[in-house]
py3Dmol code that shows the C-alpha trace and the ligand (Angstrom):
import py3Dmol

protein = """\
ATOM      1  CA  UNK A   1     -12.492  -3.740  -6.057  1.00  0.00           C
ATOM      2  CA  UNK A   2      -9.939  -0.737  -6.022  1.00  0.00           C
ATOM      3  CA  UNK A   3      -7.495  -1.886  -3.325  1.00  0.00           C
ATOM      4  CA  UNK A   4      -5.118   0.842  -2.387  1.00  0.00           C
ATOM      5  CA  UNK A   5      -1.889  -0.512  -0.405  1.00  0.00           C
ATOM      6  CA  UNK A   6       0.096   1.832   1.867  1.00  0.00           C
ATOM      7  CA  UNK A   7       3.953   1.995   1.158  1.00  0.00           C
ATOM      8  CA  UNK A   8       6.012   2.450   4.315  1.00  0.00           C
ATOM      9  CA  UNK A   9       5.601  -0.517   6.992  1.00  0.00           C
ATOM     10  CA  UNK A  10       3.349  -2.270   4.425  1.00  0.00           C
ATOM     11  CA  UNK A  11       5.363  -2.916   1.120  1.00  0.00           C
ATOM     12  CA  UNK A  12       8.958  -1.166   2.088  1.00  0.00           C
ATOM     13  CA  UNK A  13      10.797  -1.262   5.187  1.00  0.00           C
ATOM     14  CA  UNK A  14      11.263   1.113   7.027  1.00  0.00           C
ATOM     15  CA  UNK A  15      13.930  -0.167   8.864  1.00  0.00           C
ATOM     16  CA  UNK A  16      14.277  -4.248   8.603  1.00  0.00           C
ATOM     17  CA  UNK A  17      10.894  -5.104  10.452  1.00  0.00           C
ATOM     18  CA  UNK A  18      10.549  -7.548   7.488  1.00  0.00           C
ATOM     19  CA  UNK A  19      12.371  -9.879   4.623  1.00  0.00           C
ATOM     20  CA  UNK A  20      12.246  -8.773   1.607  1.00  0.00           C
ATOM     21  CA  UNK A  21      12.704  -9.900  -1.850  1.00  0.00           C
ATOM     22  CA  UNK A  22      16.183  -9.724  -4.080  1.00  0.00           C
ATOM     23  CA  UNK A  23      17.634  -6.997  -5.491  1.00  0.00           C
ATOM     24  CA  UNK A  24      20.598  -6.429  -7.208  1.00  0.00           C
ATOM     25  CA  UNK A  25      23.208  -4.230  -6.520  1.00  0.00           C
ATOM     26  CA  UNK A  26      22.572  -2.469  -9.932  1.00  0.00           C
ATOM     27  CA  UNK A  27      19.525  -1.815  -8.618  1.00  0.00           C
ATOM     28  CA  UNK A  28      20.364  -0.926  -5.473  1.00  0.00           C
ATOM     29  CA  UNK A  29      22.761   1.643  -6.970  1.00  0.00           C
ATOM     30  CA  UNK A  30      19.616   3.125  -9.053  1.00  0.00           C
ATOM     31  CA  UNK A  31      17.489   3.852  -5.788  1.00  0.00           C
ATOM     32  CA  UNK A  32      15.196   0.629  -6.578  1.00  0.00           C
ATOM     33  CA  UNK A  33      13.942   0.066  -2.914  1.00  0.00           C
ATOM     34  CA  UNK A  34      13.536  -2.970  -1.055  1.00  0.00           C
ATOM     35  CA  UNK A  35       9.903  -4.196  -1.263  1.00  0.00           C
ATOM     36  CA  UNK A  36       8.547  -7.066   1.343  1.00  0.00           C
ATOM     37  CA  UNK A  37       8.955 -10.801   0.465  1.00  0.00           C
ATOM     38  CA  UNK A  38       5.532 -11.675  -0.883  1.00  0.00           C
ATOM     39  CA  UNK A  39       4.562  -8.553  -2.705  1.00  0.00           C
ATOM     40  CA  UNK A  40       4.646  -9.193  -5.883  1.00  0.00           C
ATOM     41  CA  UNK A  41       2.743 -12.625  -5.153  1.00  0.00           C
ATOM     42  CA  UNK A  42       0.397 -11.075  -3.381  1.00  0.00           C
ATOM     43  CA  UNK A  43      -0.195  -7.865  -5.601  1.00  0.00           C
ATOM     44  CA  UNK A  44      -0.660 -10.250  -8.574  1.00  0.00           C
ATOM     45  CA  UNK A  45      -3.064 -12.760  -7.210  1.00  0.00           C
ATOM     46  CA  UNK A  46      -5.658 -10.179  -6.427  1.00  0.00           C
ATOM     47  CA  UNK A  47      -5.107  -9.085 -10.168  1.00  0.00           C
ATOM     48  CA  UNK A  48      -5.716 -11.916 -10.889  1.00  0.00           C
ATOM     49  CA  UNK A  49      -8.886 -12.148  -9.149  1.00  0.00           C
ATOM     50  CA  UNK A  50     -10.208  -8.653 -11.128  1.00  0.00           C
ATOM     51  CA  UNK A  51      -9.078  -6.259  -8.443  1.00  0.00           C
ATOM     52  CA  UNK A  52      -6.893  -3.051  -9.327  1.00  0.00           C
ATOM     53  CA  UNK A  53      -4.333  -1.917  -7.308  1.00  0.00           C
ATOM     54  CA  UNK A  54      -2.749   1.175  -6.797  1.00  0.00           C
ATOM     55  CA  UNK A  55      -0.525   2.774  -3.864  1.00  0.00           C
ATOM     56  CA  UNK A  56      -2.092   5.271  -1.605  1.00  0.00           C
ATOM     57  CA  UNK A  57       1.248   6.691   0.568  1.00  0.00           C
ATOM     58  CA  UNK A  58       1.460   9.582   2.970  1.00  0.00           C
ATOM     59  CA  UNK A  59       5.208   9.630   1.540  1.00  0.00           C
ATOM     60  CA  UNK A  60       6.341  12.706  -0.829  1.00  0.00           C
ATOM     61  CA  UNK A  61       8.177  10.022  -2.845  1.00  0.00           C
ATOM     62  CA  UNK A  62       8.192  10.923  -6.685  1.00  0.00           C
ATOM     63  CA  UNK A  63       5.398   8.846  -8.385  1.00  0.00           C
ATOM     64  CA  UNK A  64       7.887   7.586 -11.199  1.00  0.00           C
ATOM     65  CA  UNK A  65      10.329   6.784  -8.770  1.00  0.00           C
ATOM     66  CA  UNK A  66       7.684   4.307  -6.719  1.00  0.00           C
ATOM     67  CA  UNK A  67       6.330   3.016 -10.268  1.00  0.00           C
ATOM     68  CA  UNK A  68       9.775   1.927 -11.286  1.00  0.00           C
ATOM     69  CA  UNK A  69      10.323   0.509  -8.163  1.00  0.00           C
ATOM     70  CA  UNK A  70       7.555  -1.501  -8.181  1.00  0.00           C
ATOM     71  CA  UNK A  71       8.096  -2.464 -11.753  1.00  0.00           C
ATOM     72  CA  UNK A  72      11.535  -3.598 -11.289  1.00  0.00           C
ATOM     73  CA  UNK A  73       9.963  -6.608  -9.111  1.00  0.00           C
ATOM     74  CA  UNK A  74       7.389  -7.166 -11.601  1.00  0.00           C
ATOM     75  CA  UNK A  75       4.660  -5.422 -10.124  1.00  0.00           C
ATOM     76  CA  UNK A  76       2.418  -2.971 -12.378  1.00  0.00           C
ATOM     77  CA  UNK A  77      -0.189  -0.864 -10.853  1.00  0.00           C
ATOM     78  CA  UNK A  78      -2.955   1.668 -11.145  1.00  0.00           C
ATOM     79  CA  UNK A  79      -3.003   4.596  -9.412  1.00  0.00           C
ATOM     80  CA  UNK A  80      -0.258   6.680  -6.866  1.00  0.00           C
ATOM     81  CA  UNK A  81      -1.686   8.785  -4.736  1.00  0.00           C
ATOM     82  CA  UNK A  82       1.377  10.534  -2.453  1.00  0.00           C
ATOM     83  CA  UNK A  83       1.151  13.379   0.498  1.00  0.00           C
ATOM     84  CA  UNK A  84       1.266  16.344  -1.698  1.00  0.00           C
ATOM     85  CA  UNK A  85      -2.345  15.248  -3.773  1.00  0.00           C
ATOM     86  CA  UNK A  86      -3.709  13.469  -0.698  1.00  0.00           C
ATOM     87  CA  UNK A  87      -3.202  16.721   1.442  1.00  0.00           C
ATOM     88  CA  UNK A  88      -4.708  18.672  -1.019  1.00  0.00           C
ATOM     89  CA  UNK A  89      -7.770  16.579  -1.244  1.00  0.00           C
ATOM     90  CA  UNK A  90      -8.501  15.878   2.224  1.00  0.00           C
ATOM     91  CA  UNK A  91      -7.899  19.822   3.056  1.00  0.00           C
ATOM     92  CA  UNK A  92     -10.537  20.473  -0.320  1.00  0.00           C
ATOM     93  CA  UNK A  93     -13.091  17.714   1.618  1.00  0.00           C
ATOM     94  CA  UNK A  94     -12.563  19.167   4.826  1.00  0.00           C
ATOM     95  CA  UNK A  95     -11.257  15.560   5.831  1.00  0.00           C
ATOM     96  CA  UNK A  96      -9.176  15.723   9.078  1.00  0.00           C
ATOM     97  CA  UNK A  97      -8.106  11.889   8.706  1.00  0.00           C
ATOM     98  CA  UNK A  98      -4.364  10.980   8.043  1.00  0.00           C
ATOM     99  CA  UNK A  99      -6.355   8.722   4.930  1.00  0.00           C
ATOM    100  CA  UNK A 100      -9.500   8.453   3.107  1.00  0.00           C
ATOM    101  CA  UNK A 101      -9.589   5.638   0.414  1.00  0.00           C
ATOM    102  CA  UNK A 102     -12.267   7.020  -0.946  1.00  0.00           C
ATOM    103  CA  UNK A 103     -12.209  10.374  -1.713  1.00  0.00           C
ATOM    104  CA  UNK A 104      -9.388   8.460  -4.559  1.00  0.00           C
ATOM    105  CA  UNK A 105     -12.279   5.872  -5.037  1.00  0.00           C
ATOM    106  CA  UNK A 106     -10.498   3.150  -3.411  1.00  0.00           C
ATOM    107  CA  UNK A 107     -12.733   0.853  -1.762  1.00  0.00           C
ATOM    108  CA  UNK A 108     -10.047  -1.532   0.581  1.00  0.00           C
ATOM    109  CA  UNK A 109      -7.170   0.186   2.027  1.00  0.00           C
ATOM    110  CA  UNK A 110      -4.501  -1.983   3.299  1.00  0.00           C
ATOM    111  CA  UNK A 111      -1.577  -0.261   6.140  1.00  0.00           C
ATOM    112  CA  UNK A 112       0.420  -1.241   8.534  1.00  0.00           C
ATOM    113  CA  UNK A 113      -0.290   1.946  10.999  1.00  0.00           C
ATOM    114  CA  UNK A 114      -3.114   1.329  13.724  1.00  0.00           C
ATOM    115  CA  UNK A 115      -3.870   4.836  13.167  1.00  0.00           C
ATOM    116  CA  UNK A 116      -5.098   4.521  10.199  1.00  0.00           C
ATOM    117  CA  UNK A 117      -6.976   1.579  11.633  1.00  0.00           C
ATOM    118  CA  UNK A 118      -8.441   3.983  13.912  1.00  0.00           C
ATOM    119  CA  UNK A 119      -9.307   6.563  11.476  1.00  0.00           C
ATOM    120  CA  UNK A 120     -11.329   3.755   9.562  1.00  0.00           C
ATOM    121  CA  UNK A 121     -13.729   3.136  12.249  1.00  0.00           C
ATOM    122  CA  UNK A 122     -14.051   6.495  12.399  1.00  0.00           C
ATOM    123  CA  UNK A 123     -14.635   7.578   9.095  1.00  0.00           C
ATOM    124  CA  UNK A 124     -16.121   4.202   7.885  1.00  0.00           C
ATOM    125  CA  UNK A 125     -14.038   3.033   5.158  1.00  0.00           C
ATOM    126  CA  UNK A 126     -12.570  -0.330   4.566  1.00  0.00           C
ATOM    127  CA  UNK A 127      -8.999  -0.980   6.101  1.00  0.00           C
ATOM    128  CA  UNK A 128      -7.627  -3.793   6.490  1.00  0.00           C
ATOM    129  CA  UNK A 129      -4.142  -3.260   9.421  1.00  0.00           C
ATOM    130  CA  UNK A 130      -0.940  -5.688   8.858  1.00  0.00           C
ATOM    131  CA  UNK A 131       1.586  -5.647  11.438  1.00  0.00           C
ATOM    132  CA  UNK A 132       4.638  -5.056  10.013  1.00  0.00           C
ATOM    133  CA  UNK A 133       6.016  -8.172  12.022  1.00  0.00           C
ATOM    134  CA  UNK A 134       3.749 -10.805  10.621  1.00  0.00           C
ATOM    135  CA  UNK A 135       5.251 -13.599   8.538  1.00  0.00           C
ATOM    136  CA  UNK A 136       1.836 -14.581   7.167  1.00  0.00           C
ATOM    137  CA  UNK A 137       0.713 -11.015   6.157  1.00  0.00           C
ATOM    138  CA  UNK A 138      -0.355 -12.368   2.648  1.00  0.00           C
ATOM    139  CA  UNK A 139      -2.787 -15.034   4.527  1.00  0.00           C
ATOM    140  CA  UNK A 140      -3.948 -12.622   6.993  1.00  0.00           C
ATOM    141  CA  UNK A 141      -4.878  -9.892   3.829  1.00  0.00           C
ATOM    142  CA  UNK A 142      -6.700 -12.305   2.291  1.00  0.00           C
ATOM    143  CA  UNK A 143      -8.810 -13.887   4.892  1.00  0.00           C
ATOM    144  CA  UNK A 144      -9.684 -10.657   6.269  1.00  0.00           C
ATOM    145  CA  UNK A 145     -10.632  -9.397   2.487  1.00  0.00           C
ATOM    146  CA  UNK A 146     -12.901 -12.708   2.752  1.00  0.00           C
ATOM    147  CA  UNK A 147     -14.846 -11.137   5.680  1.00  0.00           C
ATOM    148  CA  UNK A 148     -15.134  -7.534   4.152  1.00  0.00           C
ATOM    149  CA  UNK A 149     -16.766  -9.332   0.296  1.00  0.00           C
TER     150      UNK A 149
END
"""
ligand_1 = """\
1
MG
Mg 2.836 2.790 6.815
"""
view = py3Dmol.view(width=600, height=400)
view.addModel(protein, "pdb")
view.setStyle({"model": 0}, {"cartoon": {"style": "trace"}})
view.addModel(ligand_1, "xyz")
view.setStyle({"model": 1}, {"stick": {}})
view.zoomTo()
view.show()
């Protein structure tokens, strides 16, 4: 499957709503952001299970910036698909949804915003909603990916 993970609320903090992994102050001084504890375990495991991942933001971060990010915590991924190409697409599609996983061919999308859950009923795509709050997000992803296969 093409899972596409959201970035604010779901992998980075937006404030401190979760713990996140290690990073060092070199890092810190490059603009590496924080990314939530269990990520990169998380991220990899369904790689390991044949899925791709990619990143499917509503953010107008820079796509190398998020890729470096992500690859400073070991964490290699597919696509990025930020606000400026997802406006564009949605507006092309006549789409009036925040998100649509797939008009990028994504089949799961994974987000923290109960909008977006919302918007999945909705539209009918795949969405799978993780409070930002919950200590056993990486359980809860994959149990609920369980009842989507
Ligand atoms: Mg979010």
């Amino acid at each position: 499957m093409n899972i596409s993970f959201d970035l604010d609320g779901t992998l980075i903090p937006k404030e401190e709503e979760f713990e996140t992994e290690k990073r060092s102050r070199i890092a810190k001084f490059l603009g590496i952001e924080k990314i939530r504890k269990g990520a990169r375990e998380l991220i990899i495991d369904l790689q390991k299970h044949n899925h791709n991942i990619h990143i499917y933001t509503t953010s107008f971060r820079n796509k190398i910036k998020i890729r470096i990010t992500l690859q400073y915590y070991g964490i290699r991924i597919g696509r990025i698909i930020t606000q400026t190409e997802n406006q564009k697409k949605l507006k092309i599609q006549c789409i009036s949804s925040s998100k649509y996983p797939p008009v990028f061919n994504f089949d799961l999308h994974i987000d923290d915003s109960k909008g977006v859950g919302i918007e999945s009923e909705r539209y009918n795509f795949k969405a799978i909603i993780i409070d930002p709050t919950d200590e056993n997000w990486i359980e809860n992803v994959k149990n609920k990916m369980k009842n989507i296969a």
